[in-house]
Backbone bond lengths (Angstrom), bond angles and torsions (degrees), N, CA, C in turn:
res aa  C-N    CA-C-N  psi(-1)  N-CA   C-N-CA  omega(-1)  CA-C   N-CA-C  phi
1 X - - - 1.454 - - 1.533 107.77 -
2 X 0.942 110.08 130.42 1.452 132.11 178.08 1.866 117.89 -90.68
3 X 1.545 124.37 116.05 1.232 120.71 177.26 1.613 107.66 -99.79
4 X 1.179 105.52 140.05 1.874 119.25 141.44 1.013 129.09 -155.59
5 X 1.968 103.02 142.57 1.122 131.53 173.23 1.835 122.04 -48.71
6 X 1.225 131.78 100.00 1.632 104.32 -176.01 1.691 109.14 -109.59
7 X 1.271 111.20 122.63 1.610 95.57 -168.92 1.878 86.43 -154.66
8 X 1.462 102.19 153.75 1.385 120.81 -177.91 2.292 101.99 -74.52
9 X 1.232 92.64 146.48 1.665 95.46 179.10 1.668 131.71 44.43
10 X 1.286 128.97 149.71 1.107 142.11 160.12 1.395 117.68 -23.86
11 X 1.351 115.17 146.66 1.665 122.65 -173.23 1.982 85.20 -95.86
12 X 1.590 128.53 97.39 1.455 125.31 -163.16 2.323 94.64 -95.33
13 X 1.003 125.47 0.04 1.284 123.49 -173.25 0.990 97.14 -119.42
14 X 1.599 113.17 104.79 1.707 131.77 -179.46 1.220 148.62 -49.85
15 X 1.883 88.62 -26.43 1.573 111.58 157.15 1.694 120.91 -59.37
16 X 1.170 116.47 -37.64 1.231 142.61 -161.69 1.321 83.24 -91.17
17 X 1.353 130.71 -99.28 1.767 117.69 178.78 1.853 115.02 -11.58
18 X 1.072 108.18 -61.37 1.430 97.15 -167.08 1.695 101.30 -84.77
19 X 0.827 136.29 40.56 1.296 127.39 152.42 1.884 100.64 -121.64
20 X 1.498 104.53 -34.95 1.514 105.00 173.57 1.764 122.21 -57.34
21 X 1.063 113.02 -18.64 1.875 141.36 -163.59 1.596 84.97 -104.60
22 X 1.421 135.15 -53.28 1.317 124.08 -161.64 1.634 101.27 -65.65
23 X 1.299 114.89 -56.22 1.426 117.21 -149.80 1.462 105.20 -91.50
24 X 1.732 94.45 -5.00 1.663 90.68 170.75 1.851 112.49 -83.04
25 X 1.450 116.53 -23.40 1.232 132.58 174.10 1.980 107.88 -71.78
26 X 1.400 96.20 -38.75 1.553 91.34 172.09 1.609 114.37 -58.08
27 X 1.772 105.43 -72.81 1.549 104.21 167.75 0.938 139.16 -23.80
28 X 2.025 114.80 -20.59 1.779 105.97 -172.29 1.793 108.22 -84.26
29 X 1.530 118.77 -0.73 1.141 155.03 162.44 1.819 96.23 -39.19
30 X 1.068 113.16 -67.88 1.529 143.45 -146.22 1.527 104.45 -100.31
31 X 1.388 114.77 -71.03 1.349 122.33 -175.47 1.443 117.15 -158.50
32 X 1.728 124.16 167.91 1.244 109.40 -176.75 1.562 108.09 -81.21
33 X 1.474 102.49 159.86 1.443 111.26 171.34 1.418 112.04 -142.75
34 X 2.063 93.98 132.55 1.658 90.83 169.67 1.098 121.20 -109.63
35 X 1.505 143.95 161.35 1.399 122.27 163.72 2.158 98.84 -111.40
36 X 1.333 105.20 136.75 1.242 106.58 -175.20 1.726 88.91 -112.43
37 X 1.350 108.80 119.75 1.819 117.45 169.27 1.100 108.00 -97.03
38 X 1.550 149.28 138.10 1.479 147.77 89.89 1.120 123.67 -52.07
39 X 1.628 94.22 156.95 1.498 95.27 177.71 1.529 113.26 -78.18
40 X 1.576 114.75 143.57 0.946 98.91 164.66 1.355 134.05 -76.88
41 X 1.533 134.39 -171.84 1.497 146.31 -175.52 1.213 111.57 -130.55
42 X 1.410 135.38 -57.10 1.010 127.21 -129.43 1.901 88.44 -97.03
43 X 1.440 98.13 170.64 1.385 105.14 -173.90 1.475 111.15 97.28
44 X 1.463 138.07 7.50 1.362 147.84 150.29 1.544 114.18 -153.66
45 X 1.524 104.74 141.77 1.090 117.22 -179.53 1.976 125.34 78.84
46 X 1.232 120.86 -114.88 1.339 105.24 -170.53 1.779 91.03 -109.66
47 X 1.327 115.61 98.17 1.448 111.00 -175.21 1.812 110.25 -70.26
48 X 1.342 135.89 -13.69 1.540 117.80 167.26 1.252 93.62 -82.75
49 X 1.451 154.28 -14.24 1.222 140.50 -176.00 1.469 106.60 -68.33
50 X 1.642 102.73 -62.32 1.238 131.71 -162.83 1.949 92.05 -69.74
51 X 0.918 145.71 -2.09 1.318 138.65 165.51 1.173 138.61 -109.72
52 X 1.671 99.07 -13.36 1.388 107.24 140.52 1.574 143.96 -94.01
53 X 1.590 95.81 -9.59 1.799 96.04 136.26 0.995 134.39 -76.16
54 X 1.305 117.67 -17.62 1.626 128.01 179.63 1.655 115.84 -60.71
55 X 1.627 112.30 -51.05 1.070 148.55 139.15 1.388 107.80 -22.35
56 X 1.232 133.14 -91.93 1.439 142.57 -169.03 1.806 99.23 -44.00
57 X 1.221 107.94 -38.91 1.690 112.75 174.70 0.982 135.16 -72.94
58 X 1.729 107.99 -15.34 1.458 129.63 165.00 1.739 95.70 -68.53
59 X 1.448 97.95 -81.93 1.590 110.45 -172.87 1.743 102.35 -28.73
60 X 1.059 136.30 -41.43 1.427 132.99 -153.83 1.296 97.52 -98.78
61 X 1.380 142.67 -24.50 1.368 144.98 161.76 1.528 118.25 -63.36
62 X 1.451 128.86 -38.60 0.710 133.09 167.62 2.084 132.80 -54.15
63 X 1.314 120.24 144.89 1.536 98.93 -160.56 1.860 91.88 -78.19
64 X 1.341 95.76 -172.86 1.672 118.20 -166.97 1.366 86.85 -54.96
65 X 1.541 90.44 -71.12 2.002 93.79 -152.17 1.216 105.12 -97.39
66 X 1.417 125.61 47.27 1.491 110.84 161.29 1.149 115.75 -86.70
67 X 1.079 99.39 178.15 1.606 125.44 -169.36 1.325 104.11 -110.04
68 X 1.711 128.58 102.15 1.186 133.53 -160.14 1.438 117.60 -86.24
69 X 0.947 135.59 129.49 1.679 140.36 177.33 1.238 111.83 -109.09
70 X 1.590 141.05 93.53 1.264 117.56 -168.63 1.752 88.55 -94.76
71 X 1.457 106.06 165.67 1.275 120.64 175.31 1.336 108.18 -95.85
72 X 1.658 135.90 112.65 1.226 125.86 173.68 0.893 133.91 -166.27
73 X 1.714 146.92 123.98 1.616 130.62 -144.25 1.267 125.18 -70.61
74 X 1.423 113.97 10.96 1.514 120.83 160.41 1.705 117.31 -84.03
75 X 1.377 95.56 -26.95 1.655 95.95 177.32 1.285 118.18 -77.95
76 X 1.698 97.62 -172.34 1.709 119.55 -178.47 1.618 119.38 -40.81
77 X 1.153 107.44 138.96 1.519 113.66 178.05 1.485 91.99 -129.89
78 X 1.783 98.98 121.60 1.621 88.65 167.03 1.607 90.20 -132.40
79 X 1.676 104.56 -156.66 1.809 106.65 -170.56 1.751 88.73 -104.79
80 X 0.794 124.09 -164.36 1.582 128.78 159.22 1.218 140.58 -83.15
81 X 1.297 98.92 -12.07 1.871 129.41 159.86 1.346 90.21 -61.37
82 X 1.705 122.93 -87.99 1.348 111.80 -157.36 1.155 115.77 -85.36
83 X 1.720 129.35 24.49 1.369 109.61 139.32 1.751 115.70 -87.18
84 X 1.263 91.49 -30.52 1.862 77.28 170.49 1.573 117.52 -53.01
85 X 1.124 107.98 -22.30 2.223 117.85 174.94 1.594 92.61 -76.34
86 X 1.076 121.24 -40.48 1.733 117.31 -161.57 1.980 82.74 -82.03
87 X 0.525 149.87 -135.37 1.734 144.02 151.74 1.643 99.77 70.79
88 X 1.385 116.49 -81.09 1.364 133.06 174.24 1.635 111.81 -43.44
89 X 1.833 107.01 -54.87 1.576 125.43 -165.82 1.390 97.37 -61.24
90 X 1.292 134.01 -39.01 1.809 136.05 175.50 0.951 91.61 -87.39
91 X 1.259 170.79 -102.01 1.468 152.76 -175.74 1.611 97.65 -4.12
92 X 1.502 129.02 -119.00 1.216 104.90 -178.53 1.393 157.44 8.72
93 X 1.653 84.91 -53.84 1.832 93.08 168.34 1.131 136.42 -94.26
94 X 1.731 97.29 26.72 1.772 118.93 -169.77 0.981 126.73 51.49
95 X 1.857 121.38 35.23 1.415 114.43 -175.86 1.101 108.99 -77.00
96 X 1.636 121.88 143.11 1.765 120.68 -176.23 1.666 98.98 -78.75
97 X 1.247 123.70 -46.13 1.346 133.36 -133.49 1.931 104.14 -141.99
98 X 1.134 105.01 99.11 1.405 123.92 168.62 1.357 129.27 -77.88
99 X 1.521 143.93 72.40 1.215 122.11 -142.58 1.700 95.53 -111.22
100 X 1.783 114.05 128.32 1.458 81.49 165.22 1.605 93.67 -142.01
101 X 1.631 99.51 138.01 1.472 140.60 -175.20 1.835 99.20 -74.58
102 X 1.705 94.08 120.05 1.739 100.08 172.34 2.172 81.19 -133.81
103 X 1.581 76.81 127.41 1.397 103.39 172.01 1.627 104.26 -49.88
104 X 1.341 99.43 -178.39 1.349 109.24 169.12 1.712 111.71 -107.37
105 X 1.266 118.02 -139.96 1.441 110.94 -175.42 1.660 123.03 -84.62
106 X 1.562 102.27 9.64 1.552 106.87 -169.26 1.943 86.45 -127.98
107 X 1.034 105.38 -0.34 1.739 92.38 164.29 2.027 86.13 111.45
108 X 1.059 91.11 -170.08 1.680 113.96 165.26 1.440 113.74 -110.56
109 X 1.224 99.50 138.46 2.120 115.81 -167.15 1.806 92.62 -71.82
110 X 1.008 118.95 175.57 1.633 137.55 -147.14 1.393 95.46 -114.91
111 X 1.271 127.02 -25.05 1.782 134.85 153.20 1.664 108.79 -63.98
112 X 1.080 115.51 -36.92 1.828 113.33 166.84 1.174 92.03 -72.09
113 X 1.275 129.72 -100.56 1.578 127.45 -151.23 1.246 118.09 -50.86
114 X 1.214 122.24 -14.16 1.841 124.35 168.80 1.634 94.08 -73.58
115 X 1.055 134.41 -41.46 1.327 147.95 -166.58 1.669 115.58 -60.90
116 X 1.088 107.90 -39.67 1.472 132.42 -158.75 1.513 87.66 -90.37
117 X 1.864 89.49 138.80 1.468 114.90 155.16 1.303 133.66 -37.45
118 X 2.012 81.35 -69.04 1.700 79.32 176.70 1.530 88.22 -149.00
119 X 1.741 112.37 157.40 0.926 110.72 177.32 1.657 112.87 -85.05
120 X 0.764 118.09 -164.61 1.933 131.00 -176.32 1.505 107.97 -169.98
121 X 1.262 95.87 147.41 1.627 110.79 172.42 1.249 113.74 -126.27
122 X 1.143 144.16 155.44 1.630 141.58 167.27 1.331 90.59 -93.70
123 X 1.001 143.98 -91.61 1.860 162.87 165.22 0.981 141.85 -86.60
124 X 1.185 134.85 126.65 1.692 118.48 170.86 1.789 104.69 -44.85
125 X 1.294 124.68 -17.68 1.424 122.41 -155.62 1.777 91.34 -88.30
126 X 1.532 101.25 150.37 1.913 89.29 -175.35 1.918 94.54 -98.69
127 X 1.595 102.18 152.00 1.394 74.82 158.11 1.899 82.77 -152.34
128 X 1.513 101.01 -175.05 1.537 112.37 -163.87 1.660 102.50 -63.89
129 X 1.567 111.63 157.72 1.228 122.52 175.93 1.057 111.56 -21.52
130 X 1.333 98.09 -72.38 1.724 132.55 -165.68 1.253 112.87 -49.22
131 X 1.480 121.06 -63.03 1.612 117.92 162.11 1.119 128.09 -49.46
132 X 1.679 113.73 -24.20 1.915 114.58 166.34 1.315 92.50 -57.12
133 X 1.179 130.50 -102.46 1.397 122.98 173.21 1.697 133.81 28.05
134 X 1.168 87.69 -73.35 1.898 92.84 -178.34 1.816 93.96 -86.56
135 X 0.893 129.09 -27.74 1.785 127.86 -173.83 1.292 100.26 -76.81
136 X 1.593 126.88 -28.75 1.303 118.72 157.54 1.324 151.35 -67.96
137 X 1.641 97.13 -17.79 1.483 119.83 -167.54 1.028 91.25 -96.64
138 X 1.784 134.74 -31.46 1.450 120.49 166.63 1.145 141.44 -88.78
139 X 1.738 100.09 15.04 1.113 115.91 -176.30 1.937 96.27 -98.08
140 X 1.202 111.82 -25.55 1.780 117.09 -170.83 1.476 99.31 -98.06
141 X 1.291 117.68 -0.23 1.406 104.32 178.94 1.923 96.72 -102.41
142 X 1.155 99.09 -32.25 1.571 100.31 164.19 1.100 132.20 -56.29
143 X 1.505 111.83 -39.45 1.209 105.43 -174.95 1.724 116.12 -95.46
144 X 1.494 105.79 9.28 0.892 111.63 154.54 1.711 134.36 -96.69
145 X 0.899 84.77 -8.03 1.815 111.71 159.37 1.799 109.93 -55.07
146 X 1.206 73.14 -77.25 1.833 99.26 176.84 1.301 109.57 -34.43
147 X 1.341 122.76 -49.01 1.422 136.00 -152.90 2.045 81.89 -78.00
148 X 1.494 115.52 -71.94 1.172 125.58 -176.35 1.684 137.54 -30.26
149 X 1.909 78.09 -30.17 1.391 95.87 174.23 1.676 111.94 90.05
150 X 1.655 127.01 -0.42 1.114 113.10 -143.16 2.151 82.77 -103.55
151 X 1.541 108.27 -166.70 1.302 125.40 -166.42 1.271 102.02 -80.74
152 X 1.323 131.75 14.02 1.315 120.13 -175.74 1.590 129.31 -67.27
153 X 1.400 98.93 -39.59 1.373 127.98 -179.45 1.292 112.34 -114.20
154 X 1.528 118.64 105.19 1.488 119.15 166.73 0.680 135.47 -86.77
């Protein structure tokens, strides 16, 4: 099974880069990973315009037959146990291609999340794009831990 990240613009806060670069180097351990960037839009000019192209650039980055995950505070909240089960459960069902969509700084447009499989949440707590990002990659490197069985996760 194959993962990618799909999100508008560069990870620009360096702290955040180098933890995004670490756990992406851990994962190649585990499984492949892509990150697919657009540019982003939003943040000048007509921002519902500009976010549903933003949106449309997600959807079009993403591969044919993946299996879409959008990231979003209406979705799933699980612990890290049962995403390591959600991890395994698409494994099982021979999915090639895992794709999951983190908005940019105005969220994800309502054509992504209508779009999406399933939704997901990291937290009720909000935090910036960018930190979804690295909180995600340590959330899939965990739960690939989990799966492994090894000391990573106590």
């Amino acid at each position: 099974m194959r993962l990618e990240l799909v999100f508008p613009g560069k990870t620009k806060e360096s702290y955040l880069k180098e933890g995004i670069d670490d756990f992406r180097k851990r994962l190649s351990h585990f499984t492949k990973i892509d990150f697919k960037i657009s540019k982003p839009l939003c943040g000048t000019g007509d921002c519902a315009r500009n976010k549903k192209l933003e949106g449309e650039q997600l959807l079009a980055n993403c591969s044919k037959s993946a299996y879409r995950v959008a990231l979003d505070p209406r979705g799933k909240q699980v612990s890290s146990e049962e995403f390591a089960d959600l991890v395994k459960s698409w494994e099982n069902q021979g999915r090639q291609v895992i794709s999951f969509l983190i908005g940019g700084p105005e969220g994800l447009s309502e054509d992504v999340v209508e779009g999406a499989d399933m939704l997901f949440s990291l937290s009720k707590m909000t935090f910036t794009h960018e930190m979804a990002r690295l909180l995600l990659l340590e959330q899939i490197y965990r739960a690939y831990n989990i799966k492994a069985g090894t000391k990573y996760h106590k």
